[in-house]
mmCIF file of the N, C-alpha and C atoms, coordinates in Angstrom:
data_MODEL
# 
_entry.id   MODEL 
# 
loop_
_atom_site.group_PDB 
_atom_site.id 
_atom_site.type_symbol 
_atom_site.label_atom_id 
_atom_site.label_alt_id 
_atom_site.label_comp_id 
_atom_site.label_asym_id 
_atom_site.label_entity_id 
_atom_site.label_seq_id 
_atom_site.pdbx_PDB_ins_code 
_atom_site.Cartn_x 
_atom_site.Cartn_y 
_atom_site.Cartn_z 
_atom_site.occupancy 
_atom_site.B_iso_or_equiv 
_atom_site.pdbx_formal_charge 
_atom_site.auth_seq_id 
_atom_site.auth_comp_id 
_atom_site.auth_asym_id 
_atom_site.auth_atom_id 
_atom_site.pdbx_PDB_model_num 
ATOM 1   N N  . UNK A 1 1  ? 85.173 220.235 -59.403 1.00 0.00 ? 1  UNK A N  1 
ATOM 2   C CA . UNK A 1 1  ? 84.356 221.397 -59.697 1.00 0.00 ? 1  UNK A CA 1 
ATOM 3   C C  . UNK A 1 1  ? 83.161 221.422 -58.753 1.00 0.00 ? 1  UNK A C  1 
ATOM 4   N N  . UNK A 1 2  ? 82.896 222.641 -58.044 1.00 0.00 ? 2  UNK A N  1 
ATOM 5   C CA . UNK A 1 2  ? 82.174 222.917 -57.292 1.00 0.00 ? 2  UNK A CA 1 
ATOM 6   C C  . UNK A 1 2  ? 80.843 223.096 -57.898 1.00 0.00 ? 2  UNK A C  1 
ATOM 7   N N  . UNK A 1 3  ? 79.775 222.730 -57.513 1.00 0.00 ? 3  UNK A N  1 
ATOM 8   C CA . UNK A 1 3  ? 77.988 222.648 -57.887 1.00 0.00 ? 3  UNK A CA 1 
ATOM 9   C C  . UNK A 1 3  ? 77.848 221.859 -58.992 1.00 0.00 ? 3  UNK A C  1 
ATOM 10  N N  . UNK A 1 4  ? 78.619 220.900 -59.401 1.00 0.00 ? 4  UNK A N  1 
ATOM 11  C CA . UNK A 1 4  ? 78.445 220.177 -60.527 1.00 0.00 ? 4  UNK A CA 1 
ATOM 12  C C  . UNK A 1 4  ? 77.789 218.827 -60.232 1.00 0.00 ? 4  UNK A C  1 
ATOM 13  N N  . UNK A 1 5  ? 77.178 218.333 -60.905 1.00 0.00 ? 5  UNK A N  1 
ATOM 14  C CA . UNK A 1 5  ? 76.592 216.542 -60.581 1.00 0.00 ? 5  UNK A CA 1 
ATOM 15  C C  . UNK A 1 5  ? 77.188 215.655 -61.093 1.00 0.00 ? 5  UNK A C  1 
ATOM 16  N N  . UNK A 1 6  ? 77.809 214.716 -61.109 1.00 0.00 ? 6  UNK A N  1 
ATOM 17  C CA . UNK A 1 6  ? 78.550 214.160 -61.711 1.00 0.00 ? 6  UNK A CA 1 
ATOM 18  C C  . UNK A 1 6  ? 77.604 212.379 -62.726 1.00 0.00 ? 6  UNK A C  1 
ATOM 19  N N  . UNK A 1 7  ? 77.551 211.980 -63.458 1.00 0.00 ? 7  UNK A N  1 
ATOM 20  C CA . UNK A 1 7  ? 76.913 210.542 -63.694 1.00 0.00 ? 7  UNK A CA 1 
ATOM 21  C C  . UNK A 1 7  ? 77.480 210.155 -64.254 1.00 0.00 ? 7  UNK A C  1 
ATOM 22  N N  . UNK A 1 8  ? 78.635 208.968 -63.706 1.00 0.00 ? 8  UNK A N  1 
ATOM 23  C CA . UNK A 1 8  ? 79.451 208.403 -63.854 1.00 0.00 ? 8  UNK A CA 1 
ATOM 24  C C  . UNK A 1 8  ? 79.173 206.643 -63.860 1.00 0.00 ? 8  UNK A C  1 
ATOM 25  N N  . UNK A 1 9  ? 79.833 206.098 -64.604 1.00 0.00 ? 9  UNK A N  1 
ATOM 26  C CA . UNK A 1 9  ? 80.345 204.362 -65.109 1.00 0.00 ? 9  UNK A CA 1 
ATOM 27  C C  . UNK A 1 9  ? 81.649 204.251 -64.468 1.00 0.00 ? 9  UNK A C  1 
ATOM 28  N N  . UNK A 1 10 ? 81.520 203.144 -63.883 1.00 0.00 ? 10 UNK A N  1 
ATOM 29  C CA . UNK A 1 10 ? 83.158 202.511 -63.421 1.00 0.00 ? 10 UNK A CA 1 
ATOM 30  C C  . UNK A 1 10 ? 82.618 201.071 -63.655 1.00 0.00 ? 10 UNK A C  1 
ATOM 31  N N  . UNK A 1 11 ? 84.605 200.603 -64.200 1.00 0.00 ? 11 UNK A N  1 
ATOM 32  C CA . UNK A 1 11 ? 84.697 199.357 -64.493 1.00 0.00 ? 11 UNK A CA 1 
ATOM 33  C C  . UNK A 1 11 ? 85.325 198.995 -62.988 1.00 0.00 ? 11 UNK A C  1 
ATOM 34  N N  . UNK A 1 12 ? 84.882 197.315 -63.091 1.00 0.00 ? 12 UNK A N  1 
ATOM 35  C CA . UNK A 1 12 ? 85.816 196.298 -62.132 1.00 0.00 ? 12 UNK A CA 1 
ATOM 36  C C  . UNK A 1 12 ? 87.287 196.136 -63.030 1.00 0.00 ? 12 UNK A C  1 
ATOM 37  N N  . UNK A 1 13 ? 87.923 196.504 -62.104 1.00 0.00 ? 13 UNK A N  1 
ATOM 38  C CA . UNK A 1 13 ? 89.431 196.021 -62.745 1.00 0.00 ? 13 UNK A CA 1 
ATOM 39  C C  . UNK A 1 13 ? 89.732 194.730 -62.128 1.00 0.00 ? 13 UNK A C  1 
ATOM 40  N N  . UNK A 1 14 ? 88.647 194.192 -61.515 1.00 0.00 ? 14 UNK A N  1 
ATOM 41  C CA . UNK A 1 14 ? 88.871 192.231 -61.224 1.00 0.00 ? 14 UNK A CA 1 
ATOM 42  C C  . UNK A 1 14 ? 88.244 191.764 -62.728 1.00 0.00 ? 14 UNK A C  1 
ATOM 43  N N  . UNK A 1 15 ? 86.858 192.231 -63.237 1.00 0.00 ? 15 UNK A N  1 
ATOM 44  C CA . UNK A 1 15 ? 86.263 191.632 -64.144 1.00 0.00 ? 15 UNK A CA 1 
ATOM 45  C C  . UNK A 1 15 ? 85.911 192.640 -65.369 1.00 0.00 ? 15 UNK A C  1 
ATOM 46  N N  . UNK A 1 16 ? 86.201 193.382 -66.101 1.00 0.00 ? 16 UNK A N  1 
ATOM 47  C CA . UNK A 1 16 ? 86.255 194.251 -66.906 1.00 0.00 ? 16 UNK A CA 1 
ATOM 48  C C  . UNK A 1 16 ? 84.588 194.349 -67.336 1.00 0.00 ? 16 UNK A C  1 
ATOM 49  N N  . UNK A 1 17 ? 84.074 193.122 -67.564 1.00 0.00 ? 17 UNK A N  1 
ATOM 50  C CA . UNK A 1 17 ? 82.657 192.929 -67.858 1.00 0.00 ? 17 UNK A CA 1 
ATOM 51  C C  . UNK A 1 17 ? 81.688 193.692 -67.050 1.00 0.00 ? 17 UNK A C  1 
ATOM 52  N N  . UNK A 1 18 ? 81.883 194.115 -65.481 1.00 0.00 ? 18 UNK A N  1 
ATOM 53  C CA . UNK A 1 18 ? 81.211 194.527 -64.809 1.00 0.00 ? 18 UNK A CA 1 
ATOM 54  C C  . UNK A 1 18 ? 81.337 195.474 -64.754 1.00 0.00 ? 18 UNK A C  1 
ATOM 55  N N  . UNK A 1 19 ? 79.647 196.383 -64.554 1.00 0.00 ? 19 UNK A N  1 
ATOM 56  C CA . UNK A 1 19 ? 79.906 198.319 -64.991 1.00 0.00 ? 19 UNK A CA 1 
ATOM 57  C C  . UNK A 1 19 ? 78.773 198.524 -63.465 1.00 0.00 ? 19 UNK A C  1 
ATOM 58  N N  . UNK A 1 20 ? 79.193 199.798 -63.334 1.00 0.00 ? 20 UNK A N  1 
ATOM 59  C CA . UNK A 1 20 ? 78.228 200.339 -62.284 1.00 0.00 ? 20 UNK A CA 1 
ATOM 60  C C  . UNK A 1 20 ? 77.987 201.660 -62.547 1.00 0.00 ? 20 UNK A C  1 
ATOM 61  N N  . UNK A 1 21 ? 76.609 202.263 -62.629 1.00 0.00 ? 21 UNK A N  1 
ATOM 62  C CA . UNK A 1 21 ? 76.112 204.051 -63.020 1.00 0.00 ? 21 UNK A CA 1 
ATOM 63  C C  . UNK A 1 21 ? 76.169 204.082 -61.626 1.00 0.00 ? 21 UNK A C  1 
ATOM 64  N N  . UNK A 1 22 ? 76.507 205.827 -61.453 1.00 0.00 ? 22 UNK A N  1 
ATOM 65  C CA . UNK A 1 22 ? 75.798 206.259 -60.621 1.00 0.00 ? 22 UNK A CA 1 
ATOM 66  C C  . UNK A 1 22 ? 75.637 208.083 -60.564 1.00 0.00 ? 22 UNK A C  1 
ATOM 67  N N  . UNK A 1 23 ? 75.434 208.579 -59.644 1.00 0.00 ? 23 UNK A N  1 
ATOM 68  C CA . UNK A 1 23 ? 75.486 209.903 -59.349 1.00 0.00 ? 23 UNK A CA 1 
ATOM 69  C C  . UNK A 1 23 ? 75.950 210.601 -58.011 1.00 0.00 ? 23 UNK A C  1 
ATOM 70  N N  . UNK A 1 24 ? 76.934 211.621 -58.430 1.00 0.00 ? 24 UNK A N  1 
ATOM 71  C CA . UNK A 1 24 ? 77.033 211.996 -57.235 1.00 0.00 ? 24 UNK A CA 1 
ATOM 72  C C  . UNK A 1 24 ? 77.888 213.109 -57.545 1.00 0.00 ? 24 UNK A C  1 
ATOM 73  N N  . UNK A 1 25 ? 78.166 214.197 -56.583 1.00 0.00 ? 25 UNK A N  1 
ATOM 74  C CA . UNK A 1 25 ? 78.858 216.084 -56.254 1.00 0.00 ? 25 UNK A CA 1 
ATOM 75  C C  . UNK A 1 25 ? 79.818 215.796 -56.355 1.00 0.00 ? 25 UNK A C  1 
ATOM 76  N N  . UNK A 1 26 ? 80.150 214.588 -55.222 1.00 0.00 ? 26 UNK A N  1 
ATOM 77  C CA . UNK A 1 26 ? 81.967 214.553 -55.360 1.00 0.00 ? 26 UNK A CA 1 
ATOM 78  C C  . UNK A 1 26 ? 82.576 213.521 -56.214 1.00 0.00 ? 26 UNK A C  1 
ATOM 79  N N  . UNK A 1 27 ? 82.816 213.253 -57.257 1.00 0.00 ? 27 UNK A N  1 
ATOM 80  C CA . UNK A 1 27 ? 83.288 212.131 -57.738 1.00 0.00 ? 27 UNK A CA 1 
ATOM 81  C C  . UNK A 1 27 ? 84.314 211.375 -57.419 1.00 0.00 ? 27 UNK A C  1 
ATOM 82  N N  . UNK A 1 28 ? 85.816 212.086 -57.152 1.00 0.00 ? 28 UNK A N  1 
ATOM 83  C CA . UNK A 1 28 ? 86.371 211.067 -56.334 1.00 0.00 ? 28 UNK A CA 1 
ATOM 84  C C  . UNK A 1 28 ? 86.657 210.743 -55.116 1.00 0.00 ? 28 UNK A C  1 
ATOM 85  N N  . UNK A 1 29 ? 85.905 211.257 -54.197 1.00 0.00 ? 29 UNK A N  1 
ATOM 86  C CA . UNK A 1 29 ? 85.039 211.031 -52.519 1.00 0.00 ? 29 UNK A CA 1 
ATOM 87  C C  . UNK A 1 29 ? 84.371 209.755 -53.195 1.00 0.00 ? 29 UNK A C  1 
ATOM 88  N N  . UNK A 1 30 ? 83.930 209.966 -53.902 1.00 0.00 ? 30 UNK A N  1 
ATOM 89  C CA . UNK A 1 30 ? 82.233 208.657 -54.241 1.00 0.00 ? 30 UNK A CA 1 
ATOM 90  C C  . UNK A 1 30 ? 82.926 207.349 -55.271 1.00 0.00 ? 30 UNK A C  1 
ATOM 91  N N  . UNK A 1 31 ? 84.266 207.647 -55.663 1.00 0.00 ? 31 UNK A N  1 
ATOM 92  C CA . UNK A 1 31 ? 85.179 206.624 -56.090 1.00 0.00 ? 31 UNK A CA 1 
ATOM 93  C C  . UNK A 1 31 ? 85.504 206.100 -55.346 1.00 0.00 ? 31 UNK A C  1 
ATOM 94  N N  . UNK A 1 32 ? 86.603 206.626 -54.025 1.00 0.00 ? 32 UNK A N  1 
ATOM 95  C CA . UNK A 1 32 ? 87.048 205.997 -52.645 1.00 0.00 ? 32 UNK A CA 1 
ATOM 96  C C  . UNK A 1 32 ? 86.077 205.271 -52.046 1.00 0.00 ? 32 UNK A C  1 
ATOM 97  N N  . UNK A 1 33 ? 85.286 205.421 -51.893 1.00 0.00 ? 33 UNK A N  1 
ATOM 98  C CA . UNK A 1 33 ? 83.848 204.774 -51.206 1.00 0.00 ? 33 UNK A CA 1 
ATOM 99  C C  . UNK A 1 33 ? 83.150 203.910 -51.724 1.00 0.00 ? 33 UNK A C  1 
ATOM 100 N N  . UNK A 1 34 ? 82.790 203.401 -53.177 1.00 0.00 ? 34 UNK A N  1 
ATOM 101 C CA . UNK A 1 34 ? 82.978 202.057 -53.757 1.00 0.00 ? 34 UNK A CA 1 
ATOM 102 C C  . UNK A 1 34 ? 84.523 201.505 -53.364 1.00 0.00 ? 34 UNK A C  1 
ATOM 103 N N  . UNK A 1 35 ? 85.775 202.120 -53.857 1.00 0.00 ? 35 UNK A N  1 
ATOM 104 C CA . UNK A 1 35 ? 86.773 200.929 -53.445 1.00 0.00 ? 35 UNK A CA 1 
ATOM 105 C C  . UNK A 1 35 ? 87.268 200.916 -52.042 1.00 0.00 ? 35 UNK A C  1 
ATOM 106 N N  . UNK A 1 36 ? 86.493 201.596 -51.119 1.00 0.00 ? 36 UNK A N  1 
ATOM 107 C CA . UNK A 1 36 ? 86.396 201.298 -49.470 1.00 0.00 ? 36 UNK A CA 1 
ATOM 108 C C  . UNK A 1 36 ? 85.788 199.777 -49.126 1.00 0.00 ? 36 UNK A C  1 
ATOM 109 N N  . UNK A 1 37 ? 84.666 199.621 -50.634 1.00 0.00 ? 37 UNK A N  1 
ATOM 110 C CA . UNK A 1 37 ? 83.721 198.184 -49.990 1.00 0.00 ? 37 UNK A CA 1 
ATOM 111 C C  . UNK A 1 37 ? 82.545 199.463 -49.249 1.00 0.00 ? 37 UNK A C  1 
ATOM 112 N N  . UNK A 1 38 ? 82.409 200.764 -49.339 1.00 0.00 ? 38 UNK A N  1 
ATOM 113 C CA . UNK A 1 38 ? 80.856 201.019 -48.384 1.00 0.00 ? 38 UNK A CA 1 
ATOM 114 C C  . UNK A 1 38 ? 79.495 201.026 -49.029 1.00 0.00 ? 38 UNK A C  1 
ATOM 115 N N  . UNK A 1 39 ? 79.641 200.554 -50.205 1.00 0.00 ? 39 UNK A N  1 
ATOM 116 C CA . UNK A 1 39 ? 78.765 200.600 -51.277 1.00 0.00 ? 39 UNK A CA 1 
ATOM 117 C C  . UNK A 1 39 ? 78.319 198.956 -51.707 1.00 0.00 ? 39 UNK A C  1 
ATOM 118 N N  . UNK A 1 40 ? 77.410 198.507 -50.752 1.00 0.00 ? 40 UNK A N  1 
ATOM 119 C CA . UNK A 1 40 ? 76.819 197.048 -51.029 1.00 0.00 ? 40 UNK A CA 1 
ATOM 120 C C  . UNK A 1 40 ? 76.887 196.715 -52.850 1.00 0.00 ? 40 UNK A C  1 
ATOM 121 N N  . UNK A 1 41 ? 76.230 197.277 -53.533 1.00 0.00 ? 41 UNK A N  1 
ATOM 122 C CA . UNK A 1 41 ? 76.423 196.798 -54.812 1.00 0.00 ? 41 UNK A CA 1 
ATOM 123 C C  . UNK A 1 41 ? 77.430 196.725 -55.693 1.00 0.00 ? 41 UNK A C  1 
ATOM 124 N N  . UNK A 1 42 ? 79.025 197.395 -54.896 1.00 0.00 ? 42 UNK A N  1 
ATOM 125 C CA . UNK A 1 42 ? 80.027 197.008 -56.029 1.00 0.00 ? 42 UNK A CA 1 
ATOM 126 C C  . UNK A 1 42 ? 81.268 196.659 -54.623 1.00 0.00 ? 42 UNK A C  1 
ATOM 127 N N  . UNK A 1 43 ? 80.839 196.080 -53.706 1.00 0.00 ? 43 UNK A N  1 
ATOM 128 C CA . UNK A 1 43 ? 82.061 195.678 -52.445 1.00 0.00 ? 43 UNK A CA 1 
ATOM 129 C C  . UNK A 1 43 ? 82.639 194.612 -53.482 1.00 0.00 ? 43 UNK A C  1 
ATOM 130 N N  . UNK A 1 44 ? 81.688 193.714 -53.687 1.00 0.00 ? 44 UNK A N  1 
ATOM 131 C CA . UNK A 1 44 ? 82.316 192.264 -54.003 1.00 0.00 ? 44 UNK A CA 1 
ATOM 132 C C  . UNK A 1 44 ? 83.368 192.266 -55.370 1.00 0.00 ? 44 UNK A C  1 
ATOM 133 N N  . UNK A 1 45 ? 83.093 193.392 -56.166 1.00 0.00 ? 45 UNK A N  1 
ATOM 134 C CA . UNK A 1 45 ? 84.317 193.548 -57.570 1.00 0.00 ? 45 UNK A CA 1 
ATOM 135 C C  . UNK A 1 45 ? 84.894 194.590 -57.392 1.00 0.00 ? 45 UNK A C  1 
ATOM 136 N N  . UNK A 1 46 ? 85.770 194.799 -55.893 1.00 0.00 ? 46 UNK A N  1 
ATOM 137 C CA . UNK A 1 46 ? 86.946 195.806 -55.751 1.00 0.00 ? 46 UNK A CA 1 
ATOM 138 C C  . UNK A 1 46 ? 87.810 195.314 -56.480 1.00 0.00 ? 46 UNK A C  1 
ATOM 139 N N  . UNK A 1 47 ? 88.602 196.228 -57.103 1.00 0.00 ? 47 UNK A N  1 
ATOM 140 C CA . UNK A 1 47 ? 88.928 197.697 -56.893 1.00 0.00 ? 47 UNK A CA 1 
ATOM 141 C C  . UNK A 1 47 ? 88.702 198.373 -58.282 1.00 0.00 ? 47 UNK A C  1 
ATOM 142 N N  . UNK A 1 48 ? 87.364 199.809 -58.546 1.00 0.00 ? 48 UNK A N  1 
ATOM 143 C CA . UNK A 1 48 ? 86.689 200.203 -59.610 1.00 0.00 ? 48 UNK A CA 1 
ATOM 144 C C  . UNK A 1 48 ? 87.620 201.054 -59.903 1.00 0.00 ? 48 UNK A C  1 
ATOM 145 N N  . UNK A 1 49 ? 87.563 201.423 -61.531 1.00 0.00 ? 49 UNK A N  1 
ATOM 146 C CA . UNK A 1 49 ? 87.972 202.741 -62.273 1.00 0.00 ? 49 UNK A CA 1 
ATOM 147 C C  . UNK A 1 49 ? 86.985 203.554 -62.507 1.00 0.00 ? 49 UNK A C  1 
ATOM 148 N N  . UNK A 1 50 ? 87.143 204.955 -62.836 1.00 0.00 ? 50 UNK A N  1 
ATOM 149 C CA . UNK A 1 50 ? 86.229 205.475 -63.201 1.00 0.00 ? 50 UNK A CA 1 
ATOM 150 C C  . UNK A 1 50 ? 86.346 205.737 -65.444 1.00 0.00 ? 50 UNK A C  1 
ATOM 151 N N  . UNK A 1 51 ? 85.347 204.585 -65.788 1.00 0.00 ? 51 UNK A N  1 
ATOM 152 C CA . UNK A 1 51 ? 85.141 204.641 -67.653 1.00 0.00 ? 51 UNK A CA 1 
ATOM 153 C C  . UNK A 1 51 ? 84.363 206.052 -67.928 1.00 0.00 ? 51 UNK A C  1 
ATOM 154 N N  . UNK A 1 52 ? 83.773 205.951 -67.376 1.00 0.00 ? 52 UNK A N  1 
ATOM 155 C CA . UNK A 1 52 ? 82.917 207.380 -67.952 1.00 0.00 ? 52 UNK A CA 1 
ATOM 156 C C  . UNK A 1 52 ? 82.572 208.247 -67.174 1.00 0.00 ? 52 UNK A C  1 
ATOM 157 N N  . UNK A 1 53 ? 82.502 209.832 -67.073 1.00 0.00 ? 53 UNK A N  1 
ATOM 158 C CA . UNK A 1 53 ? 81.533 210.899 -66.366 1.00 0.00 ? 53 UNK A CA 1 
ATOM 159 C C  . UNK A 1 53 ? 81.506 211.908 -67.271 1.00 0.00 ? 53 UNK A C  1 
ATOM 160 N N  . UNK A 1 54 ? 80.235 212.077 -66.797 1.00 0.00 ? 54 UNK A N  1 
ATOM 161 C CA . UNK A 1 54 ? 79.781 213.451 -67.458 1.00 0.00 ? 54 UNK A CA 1 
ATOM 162 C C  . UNK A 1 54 ? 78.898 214.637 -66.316 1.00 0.00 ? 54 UNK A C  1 
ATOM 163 N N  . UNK A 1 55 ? 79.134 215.686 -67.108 1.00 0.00 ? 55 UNK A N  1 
ATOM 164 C CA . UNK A 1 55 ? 79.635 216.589 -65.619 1.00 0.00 ? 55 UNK A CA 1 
ATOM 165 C C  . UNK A 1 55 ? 78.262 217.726 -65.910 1.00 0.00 ? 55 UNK A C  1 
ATOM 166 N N  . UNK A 1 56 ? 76.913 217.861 -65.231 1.00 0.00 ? 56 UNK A N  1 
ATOM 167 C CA . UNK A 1 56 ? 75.770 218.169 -65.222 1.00 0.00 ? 56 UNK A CA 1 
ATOM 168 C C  . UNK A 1 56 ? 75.563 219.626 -64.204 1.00 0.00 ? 56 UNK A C  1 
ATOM 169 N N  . UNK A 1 57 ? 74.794 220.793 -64.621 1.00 0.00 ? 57 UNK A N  1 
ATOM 170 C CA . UNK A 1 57 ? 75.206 221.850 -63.876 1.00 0.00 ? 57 UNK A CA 1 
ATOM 171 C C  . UNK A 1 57 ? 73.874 221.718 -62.941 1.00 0.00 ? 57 UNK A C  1 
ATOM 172 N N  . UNK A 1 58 ? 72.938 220.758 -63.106 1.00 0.00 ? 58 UNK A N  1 
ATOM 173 C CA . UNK A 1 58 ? 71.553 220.717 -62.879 1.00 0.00 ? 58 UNK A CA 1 
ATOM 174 C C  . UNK A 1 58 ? 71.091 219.070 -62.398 1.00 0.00 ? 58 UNK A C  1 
ATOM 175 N N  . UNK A 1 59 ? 70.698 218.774 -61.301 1.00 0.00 ? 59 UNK A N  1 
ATOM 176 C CA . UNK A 1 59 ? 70.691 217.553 -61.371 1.00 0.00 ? 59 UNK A CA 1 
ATOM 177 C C  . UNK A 1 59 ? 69.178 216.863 -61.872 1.00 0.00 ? 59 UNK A C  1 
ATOM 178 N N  . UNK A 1 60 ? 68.319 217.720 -62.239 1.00 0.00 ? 60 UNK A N  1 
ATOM 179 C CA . UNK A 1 60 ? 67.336 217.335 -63.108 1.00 0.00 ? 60 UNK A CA 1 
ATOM 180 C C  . UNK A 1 60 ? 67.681 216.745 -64.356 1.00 0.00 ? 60 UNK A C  1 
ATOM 181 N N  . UNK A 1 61 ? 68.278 217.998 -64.711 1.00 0.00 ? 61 UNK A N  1 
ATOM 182 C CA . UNK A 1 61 ? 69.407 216.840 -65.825 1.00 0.00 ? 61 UNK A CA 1 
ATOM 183 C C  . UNK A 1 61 ? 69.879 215.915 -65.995 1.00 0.00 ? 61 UNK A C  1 
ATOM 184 N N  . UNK A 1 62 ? 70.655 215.958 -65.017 1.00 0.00 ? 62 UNK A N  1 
ATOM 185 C CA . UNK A 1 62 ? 71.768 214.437 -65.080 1.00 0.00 ? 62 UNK A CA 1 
ATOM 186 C C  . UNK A 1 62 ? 70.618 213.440 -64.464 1.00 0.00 ? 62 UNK A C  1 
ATOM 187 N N  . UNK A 1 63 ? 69.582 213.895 -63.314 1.00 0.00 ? 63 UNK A N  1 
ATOM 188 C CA . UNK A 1 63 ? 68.925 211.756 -63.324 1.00 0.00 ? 63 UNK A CA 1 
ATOM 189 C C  . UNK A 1 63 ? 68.734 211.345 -64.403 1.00 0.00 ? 63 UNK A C  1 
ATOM 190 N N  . UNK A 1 64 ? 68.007 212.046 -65.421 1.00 0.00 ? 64 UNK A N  1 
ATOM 191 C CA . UNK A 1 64 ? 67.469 211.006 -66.718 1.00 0.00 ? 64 UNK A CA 1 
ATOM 192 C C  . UNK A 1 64 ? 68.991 209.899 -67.592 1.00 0.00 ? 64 UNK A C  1 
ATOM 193 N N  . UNK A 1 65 ? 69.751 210.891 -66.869 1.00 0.00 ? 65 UNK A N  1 
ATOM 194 C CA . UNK A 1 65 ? 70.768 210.628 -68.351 1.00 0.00 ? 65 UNK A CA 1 
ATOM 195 C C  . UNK A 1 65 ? 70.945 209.132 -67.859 1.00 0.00 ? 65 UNK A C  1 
# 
């Protein structure tokens, strides 16, 4: 969906325990790119799922969340 923000949780499917937030337009552009390894804070527990998103028309909105 076009103009949407996305703030999304992904699990490590190496370690289930490990979660990562983040934000971003394209969600699965910005999925590929954690499990590329271009994302220093989740290279080392490739390869992520996406557990949660929620889909924001405003991104004032979605930082707090």
């Amino acid at each position: 969906m076009n103009g949407f923000y996305y703030v999304y949780i992904l699990v490590s499917e190496t370690n289930e325990k490990a979660h990562y937030s983040g934000i971003t337009r394209d969600l699965m552009a910005r999925l590929m790119e954690h499990n590329q390894g271009k994302c220093l804070h989740t290279a080392k527990r490739r390869r992520w799922r996406i557990e949660t998103a929620i889909t924001y028309r405003s991104e004032v909105k979605a930082r707090p969340f």
